[in-house]
Structure formats: structure tokens, C-alpha cells
ROMIMI-937214 format. One record per residue (C-alpha): x, y, z; residue in three letters. Coordinates in steps of 0.02 Angstrom, whole numbers, padded with zeros to 5 digits, always signed. Layout:
BEGIN
XYZALA...
***
This chain:
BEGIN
+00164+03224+02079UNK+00209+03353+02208UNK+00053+03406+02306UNK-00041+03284+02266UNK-00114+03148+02389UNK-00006+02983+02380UNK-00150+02871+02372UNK-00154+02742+02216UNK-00236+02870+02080UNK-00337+02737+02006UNK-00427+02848+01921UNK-00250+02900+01808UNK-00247+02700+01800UNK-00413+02685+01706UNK-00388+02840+01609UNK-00225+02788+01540UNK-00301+02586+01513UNK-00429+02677+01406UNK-00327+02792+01313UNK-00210+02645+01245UNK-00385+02549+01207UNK-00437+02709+01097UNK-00258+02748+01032UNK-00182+02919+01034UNK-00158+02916+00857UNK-00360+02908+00848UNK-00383+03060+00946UNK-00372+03216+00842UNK-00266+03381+00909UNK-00383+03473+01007UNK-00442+03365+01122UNK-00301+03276+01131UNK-00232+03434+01202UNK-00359+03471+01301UNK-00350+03312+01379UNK-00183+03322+01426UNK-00211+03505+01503UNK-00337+03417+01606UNK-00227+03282+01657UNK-00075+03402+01693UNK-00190+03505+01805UNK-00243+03398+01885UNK-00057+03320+01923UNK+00014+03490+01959UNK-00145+03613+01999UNK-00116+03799+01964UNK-00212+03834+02094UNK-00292+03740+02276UNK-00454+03661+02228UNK-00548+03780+02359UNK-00476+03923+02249UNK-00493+03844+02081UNK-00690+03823+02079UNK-00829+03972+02054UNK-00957+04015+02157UNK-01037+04175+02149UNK-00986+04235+02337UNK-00814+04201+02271UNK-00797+04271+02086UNK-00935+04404+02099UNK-00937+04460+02259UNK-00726+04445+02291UNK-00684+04479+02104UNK-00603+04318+02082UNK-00637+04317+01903UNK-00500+04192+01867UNK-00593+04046+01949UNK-00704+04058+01765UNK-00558+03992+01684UNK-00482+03882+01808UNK-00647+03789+01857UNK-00698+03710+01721UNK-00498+03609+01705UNK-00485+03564+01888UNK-00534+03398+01951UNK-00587+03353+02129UNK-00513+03196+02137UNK-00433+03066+01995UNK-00600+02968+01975UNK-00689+03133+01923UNK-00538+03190+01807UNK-00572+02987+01731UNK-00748+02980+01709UNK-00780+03183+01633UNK-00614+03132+01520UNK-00665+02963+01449UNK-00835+03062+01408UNK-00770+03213+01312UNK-00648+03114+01214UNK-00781+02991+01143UNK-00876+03170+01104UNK-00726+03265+01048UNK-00677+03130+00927UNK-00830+03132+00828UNK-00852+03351+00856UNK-00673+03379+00811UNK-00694+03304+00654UNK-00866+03365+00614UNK-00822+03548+00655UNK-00625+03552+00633UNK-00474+03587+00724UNK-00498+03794+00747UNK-00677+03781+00769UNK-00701+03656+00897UNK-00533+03738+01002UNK-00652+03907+00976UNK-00811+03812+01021UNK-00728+03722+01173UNK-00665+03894+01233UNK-00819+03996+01214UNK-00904+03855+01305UNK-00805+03838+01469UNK-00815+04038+01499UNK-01027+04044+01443UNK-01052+03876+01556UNK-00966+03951+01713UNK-01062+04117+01674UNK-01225+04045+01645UNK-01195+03943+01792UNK-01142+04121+01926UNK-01324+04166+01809UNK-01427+04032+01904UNK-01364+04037+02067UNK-01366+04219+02106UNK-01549+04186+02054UNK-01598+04071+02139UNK-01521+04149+02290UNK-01636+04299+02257UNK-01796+04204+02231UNK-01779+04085+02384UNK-01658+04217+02476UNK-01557+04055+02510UNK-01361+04115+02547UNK-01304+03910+02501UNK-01331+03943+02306UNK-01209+04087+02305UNK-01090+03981+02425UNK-01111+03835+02307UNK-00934+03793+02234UNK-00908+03715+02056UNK-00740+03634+01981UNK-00754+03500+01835UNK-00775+03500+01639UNK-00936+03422+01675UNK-01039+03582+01611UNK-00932+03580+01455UNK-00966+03393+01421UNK-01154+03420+01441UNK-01143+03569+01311UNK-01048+03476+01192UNK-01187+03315+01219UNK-01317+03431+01151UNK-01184+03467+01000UNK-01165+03291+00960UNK-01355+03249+00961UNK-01370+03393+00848UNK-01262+03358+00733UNK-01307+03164+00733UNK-01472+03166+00744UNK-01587+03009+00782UNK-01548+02851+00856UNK-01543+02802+01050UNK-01418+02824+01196UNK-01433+02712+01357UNK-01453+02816+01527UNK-01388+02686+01658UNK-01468+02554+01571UNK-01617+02633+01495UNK-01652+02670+01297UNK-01677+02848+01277UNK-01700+02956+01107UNK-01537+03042+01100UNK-01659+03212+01082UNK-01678+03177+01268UNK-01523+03112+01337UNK-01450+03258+01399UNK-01607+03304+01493UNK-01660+03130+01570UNK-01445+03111+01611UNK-01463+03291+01679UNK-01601+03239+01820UNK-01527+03048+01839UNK-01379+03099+01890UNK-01443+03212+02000UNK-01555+03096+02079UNK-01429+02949+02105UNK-01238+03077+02159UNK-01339+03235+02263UNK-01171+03281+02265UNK-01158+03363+02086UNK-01201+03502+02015UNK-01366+03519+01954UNK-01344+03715+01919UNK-01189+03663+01835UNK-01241+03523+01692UNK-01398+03642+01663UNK-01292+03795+01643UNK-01211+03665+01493UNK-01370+03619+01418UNK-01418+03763+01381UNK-01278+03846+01296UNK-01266+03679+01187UNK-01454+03743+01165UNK-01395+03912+01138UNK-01274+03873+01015UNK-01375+03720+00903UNK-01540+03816+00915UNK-01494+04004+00980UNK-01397+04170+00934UNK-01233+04101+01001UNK-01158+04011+00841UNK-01212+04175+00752UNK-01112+04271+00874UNK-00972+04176+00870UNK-00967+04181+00671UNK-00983+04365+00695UNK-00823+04355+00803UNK-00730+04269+00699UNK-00748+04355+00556UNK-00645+04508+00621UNK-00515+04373+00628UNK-00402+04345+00481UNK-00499+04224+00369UNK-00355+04093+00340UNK-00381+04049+00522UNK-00541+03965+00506UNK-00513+03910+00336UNK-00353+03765+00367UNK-00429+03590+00365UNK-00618+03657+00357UNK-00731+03717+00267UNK-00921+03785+00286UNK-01055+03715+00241UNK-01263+03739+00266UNK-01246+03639+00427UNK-01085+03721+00487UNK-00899+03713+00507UNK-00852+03525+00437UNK-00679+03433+00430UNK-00622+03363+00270UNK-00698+03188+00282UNK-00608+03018+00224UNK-00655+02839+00193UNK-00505+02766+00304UNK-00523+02917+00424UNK-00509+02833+00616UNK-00621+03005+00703UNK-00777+02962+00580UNK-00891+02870+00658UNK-01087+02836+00624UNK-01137+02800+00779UNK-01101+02775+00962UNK-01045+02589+00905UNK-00877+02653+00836UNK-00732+02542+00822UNK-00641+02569+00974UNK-00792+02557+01084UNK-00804+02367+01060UNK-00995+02391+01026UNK-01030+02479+01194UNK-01110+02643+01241UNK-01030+02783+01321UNK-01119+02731+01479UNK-01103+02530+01463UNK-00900+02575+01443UNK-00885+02688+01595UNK-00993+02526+01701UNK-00896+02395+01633UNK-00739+02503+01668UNK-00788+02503+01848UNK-00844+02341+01856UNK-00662+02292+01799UNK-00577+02385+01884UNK-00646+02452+02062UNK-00638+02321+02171UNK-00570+02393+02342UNK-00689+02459+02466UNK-00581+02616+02472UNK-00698+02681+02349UNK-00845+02699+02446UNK-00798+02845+02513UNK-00839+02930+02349UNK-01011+02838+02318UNK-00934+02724+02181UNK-00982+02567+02307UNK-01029+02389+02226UNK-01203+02439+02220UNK-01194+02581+02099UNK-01058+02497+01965UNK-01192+02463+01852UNK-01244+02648+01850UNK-01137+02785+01775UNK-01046+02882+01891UNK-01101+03073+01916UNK-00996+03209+01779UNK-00992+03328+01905UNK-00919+03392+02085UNK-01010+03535+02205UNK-00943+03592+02347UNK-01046+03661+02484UNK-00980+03774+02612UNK-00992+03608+02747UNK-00865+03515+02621UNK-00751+03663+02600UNK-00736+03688+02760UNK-00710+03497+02806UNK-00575+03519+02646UNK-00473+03636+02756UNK-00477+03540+02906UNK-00384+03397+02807UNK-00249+03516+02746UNK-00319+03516+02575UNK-00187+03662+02526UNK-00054+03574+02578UNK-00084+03420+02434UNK-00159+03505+02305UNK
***
């Protein structure tokens, strides 16, 4: 763990608690792997946080175009790498299998380079209509945009029923946008720009040109390369299905969850687990641990600059 702070990395803790609940063997290729990429980058960074996340005054305006692609798989800390990881597995289980391996890798690929784009979109707007300079300076890092696009997937695709926002039935039609402005309301410090930007290319994708697009794309690949463990179908790209299959699951309920929703299993994690003051410094204080933590991370030009002062290069 070279570069990295030497505090306790609870967050690792959890992750790795909950992986072993789940199984490895239950989590299909793809996210599996992106998991671990996650987890490695986070371990070993290839870059400094304050040059792995986007902002428009940094990838537009400097041409650091690579912060796109590094963004979306850097983590500010080991509690956000926890919380945005124990969401997109539960999601990536049940969209791997729906979509299949090569399809959901494409899928998951197109999505972190639209969300980041869609999310430079916004701000440089925004800066323009309210001629604001803090939207451009706004920096980004987290999978949290990708999670929310792959949310609108998974309501798509498994239609009906109801989610629980920090404690509250909600038709999973609305999750993502009720989650979008709770989260907002109760961790200021994410990124509202950012879990938009993610909404709407889910939106684009389940109810836009972009799965057309991407078809498009992909058929000036060779064919076999889409066609190993799927097949298409009216409502898409689906993975051979099985009776004893461990990634099918009808609902939320599934049978590693022990009967709890995403959101009940990320507060009872905490509840479990977080009980040193230590973590009040990130908002995660006693108060708040029957709440769902916030999928996100911004960084404002204030927090970059405190970043610095603490040597953040040197332990990234």
C-alpha cells in the first residue's frame, strides 16, 4: 500500500466483510473485474487524486483529456471506494446476467466516458448561464455517475416494485430521481452535476438513441463477439438464464442480501461496523447511520487546495 495514508482503511474492511457475505463465485466476470480495478486503484492510484478527477478548467481548458477515464475509477477515500462498490455489485450482478458478459463490459465502458462528458456538458453550462467560475473549477472522481446510470438500467429492465430511499418506500420508476436530490440534500458535498450527468444517459440509453448507437457500433465489430453467452432478444442483449443460476434474482430480496435493501444493507453495515468517532470527519457521524451514505465525492477549488496543503501527492 505504498502512497497510501496508513490509517485503518475500514472502508477495505467492510468491502472485503461483504464480498465473502456475497461470495466471489456469485459475482459474474465483469464486474468482478471491474471491482477489483477499482480496488487496485484505489490501493496503488495511477494518478494523484487532484489529477485523477475532471473538471472542465482542467480537461477542457488544459487538455487533460485523460482525467475522463481516470475519474470515474478513483476513489477519494476507502469509505467512498466501499459504499459506490457494494452498490454496483448488487446492480452488476443482476445487469451482467440480464445483458451478458460483452455487453455489459461495452455498456459499462460507454457509460463512464458519456457520464464524465455529460457531466464537463452541465458545468460549462451552468458556468455560462450564472457566469459562476466554481462550476468549471468543480472537480469529480468516483463511479458514482456510473452507478446512477446503471440504477436507471436495472429499473428498466425490472420494472415495478419499490426501493427504500433512507427509509422511505419509493416506486423504483422514481428512485433514482428522489436518491438523486436526497443525497444531495443530506452530503452537500457530492456531486449533484455528477449523479444527474448518470441519470440521464441511463435515460439515454433505456428510452433514447444511445442503445441504437451503440448497436450500430457494434455491428462493424466481428459478430462472434457479441454473440458468446448471449443472445438478442425484443428487450435486448440477455444471458443464457438457468434454474440453479446464483446472478438471477427477482427482486432486490435476493439470497445473499438476507432480505434487505440495497440501502437497509449499506445502514446496517455502518451501524455494525463504524463505531469510532474518527469518522466524523467524513459526515458518517452516529446521527446519519441510519441514512445511506452519499455515492459521490466533489471537490471544490477550497478542498483542493486544502488537499495540497496536507501533502496529498505525497500519499496518493
Amino acid at each position: 500500500m505504498r502512497g497510501r495514508d496508513r490509517r485503518s482503511h475500514l472502508g477495505l474492511l467492510l468491502l472485503v466483510s461483504q464480498l465473502y457475505q456475497v461470495g466471489l463465485d456469485n459475482i459474474p466476470p465483469v464486474t468482478l473485474g471491474v471491482l477489483a480495478l477499482n480496488a487496485y486503484l484505489f490501493l496503488f492510484p495511477a494518478a494523484p487524486l487532484m489529477k485523477a478527477c475532471v473538471s472542465v478548467h482542467q480537461a477542457y481548458w488544459s487538455g487533460e483529456w485523460l482525467r475522463l477515464i481516470q475519474s470515474p475509477f478513483h476513489h477519494a477515500d476507502d469509505m467512498h471506494l466501499y459504499f459506490n462498490m457494494v452498490s454496483f455489485v448488487m446492480k452488476g450482478i443482476r445487469l451482467e446476467q440480464r445483458l451478458g458478459a460483452v455487453w455489459f463490459a461495452y455498456v459499462l465502458a460507454v457509460f463512464s466516458l458519456l457520464t464524465g462528458v455529460l457531466y464537463l456538458a452541465m458545468e460549462a453550462g451552468l458556468t455560462q448561464l450564472t457566469n459562476d467560475q466554481s462550476y468549471s473549477a468543480a472537480c469529480a472522481v468516483g463511479f458514482s455517475g456510473v452507478i446512477f446510470a446503471l440504477k436507471v438500467l436495472n429499473n428498466h429492465y425490472y420494472p415495478g416494485g419499490v426501493t427504500h430511499v433512507m427509509g422511505f418506500p419509493v416506486s423504483n420508476r422514481y428512485a433514482s430521481w428522489v436518491e438523486l436530490v436526497l443525497i444531495h440534500i443530506t452530503a452537500p458535498g457530492t456531486s449533484l452535476i455528477g449523479h444527474l450527468a448518470g441519470i440521464l444517459v441511463g435515460l439515454l440509453y433505456t428510452a433514447g438513441p444511445l442503445k441504437m448507437m451503440m448497436k450500430t457500433c457494434a455491428g462493424l465489430l466481428p459478430s462472434s463477439i457479441f454473440k458468446s453467452g448471449t443472445y438478442y432478444s425484443s428487450s435486448g442483449y440477455s444471458g443464457r438464464h438457468s434454474a440453479s443460476n446464483p446472478y438471477t434474482a427477482s427482486d432486490e430480496s435476493s439470497m445473499y442480501t438476507g432480505g434487505m435493501t440495497e440501502e437497509e444493507q449499506l445502514a446496517a453495515g455502518i451501524r455494525n461496523s463504524l463505531h469510532d468517532t474518527g469518522r466524523q470527519r467524513h459526515g458518517y457521524g452516529p446521527a446519519q447511520f441510519a441514512a445511506p451514505p452519499p455515492y459521490g465525492f466533489r471537490l471544490t477549488d477550497e478542498e483542493l487546495r486544502a488537499r495540497r496543503l496536507t501533502r496529498l501527492d505525497g500519499f496518493m
